[in-house]
N, C-alpha and C positions, 0 to 999 in steps of 0.2 A: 408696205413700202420696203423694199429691200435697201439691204445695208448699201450702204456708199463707198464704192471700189476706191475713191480718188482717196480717199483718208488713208489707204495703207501708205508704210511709211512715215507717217504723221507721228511727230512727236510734243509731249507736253513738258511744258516747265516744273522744274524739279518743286517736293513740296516736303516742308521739314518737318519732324516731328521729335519732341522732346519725350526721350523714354523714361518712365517713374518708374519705383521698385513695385509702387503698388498698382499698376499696369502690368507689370510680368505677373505677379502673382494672382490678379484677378481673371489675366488669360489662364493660366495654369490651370486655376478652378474651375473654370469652364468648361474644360475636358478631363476634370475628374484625377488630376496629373498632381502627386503631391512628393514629388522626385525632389529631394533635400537641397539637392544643383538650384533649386527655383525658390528655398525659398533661408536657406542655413549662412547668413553672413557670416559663420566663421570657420567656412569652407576655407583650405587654403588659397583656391583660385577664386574667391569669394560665389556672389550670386551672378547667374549669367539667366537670360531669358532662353524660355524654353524656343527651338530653332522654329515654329509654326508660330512663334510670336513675330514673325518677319511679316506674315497677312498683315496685320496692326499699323505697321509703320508703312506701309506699302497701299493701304487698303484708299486713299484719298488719293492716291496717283493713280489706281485704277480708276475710279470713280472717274476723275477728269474726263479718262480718254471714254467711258463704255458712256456717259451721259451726254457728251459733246453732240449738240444738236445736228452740227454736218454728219455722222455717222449713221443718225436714225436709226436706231438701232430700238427693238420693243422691247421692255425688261417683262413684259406680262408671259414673253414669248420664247425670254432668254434661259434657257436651262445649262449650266457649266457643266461642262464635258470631260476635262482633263486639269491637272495642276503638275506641275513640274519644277519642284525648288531646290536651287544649290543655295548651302547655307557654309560660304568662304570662313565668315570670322561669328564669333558669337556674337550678341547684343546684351548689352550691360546696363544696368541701371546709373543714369546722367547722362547716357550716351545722345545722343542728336542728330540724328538721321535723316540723310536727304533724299528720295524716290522719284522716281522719273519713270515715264510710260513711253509706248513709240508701239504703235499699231503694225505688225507685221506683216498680217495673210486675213486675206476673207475671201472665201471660197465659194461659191454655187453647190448647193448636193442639190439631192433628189428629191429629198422631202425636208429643206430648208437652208440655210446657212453657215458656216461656221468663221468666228474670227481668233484670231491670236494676239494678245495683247502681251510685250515683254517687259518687266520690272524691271529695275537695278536699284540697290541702294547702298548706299555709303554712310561711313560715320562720320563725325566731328571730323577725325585724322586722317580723312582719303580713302583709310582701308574700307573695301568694299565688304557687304554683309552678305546680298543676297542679289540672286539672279532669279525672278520668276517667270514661267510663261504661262499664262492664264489663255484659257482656250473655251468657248462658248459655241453654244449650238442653236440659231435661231429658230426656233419652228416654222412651217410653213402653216400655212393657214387650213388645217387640218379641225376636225371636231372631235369634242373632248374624248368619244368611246375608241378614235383612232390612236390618240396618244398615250390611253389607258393599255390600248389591248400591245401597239409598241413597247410598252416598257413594262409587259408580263413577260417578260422572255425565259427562256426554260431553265432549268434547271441544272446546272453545271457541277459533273465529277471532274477536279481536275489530271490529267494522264502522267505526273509528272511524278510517280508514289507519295510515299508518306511523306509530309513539312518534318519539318526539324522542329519545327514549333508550333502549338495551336493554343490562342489566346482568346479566352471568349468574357467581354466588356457587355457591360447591362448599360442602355442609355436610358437618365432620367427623366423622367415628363415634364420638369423646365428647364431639360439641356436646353433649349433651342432660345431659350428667355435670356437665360443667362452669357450664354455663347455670343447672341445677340451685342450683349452691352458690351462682353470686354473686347470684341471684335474690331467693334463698329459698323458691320454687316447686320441695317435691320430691315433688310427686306422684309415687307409684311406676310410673305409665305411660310416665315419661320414663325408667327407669332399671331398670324389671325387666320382662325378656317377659313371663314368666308372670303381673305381674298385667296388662298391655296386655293381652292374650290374655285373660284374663279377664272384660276391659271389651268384649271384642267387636271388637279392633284386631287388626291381622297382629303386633302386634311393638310395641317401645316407639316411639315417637314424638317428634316434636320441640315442643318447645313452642311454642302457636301466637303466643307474644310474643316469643321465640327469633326464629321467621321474622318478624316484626311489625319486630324491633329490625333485622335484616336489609336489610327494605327502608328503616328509617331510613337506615343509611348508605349506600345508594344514592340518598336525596332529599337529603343533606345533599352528599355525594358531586356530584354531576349538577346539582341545583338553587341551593344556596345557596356556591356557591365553597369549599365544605369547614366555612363557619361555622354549627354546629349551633345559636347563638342566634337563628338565622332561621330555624329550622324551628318554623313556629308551633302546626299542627295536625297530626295524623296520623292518619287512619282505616280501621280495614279490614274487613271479611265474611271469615272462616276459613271455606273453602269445602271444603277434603280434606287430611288430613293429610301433614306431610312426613317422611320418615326420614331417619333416618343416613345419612351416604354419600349422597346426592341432589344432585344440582345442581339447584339454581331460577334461574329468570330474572325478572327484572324488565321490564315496558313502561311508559315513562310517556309520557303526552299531556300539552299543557299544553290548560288547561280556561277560564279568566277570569281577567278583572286586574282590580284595584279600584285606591282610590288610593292605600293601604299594603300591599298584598299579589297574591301569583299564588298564583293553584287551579291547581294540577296533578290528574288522575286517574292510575292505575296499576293494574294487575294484576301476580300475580306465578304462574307457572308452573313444573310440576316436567319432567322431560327427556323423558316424555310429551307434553309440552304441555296436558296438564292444572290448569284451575286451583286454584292452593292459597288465593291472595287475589283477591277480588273487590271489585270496588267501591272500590276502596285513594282515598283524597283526601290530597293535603299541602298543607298551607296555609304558602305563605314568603313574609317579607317584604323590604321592598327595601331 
């Protein structure tokens, strides 16, 4: 059943969320991220949550809009495609967060669907935290060896020379367990073969915000001297799934400088050399 055109535009009532200390630091752990910002109360600017802790508080407004039964939308069928996050203000432990969804675009392709679902969230005081645009790729009623031999896709040298920087991160064999809880993303793809295997995957998988939060602490790492309130934007194309047990690497180029900020590009590959993210942008400021 195709998605339901008449739902773009649709928007969902906003949904709060009270942020714990021991919430940031449980996200933190999840991604392997033990950056002092996340977790040193006697920081001068104290603790702030790490900026990919904004899925967390955001992630029940998503849900709203992609489970909304007018949408019909299949999650068996649904693979995320892209993320795209501005991170305005940091998130602070007592902060109180309120998220809001509004369905934008659902397109027709060739070989399935695509929607764009956009966030916004705010604190207690107005100030806004995070703008997201969540983007989904519905499959088309395709068999499992077509969407296997789809996402073996070849082998990419990038033509852009040498990165400035190449970061290579080991993922653990219960990243996806764990990543799971402090999330709140438990899709059973991340956590039981048999339903990944189901969905047409080799095995369960890692979550593409998992490897997303990954290359954050590589651009906060590398680009902004370890302070994650400078990492302004974060974007990426989920291009092949990553498993358990996999090493990824990271390439960054730097791309433009304006008068408050550097565009970096990035890609992120698994120990194939295959990309997992494409088209990756981080936007920091000075």
């Amino acid at each position: 059943m195709p998605l339901n055109k008449s739902c773009v535009g649709k928007t969902y009532p906003p949904i709060t969320t009270e942020v714990t200390l021991d919430a940031i630091q449980k996200y933190a752990r999840a991604y392997n991220d033990d950056n002092p910002a996340f977790f040193d109360a006697n920081r001068p600017t104290g603790i702030v949550a790490p900026p990919m802790f904004a899925v967390t508080v955001t992630w029940n407004a998503l849900m709203t809009a992609v489970l909304d039964p007018d949408l019909q939308a299949d999650l068996l069928r649904l693979v995320h495609g892209e993320q795209d996050m501005e991170f305005t203000n940091p998130i602070r432990p007592g902060d109180v967060i309120s998220a809001s969804a509004k369905i934008i675009s659902i397109e027709t392709k060739a070989t399935g669907e695509t929607m764009t679902i956009e966030l916004n969230a705010s604190n207690q005081t107005g100030n806004h935290v995070n703008k997201t645009l969540f983007s989904a790729f519905i499959r088309g009623g395709r068999n499992r060896d077509a969407v296997r031999a789809e996402s073996a896709d070849r082998i990419v040298e990038s033509a852009r020379g040498e990165p400035e920087f190449t970061v290579a991160q080991k993922i653990d064999d219960d990243q996806t367990y764990r990543y799971a809880e402090a999330s709140g993303d438990r899709n059973p793809i991340h956590t039981d073969a048999s339903v990944a295997r189901m969905a047409g995957l080799p095995g369960i998988i890692v979550h593409g915000l998992c490897t997303m939060a990954f290359t954050s602490k590589v651009a906060i790492d590398k680009l902004c001297s370890g302070d994650p309130t400078r990492l302004k934007r974060l974007r990426v194309r989920f291009s092949r799934p990553v498993l358990p047990g996999q090493t990824i690497t990271t390439k960054i180029w730097p791309h433009a400088k304006e008068s408050d900020r550097q565009t970096f590009t990035f890609e992120t590959y698994n120990q194939n050399n295959q990309p997992v993210i494409k088209e990756g942008l981080a936007e920091i400021s000075k």
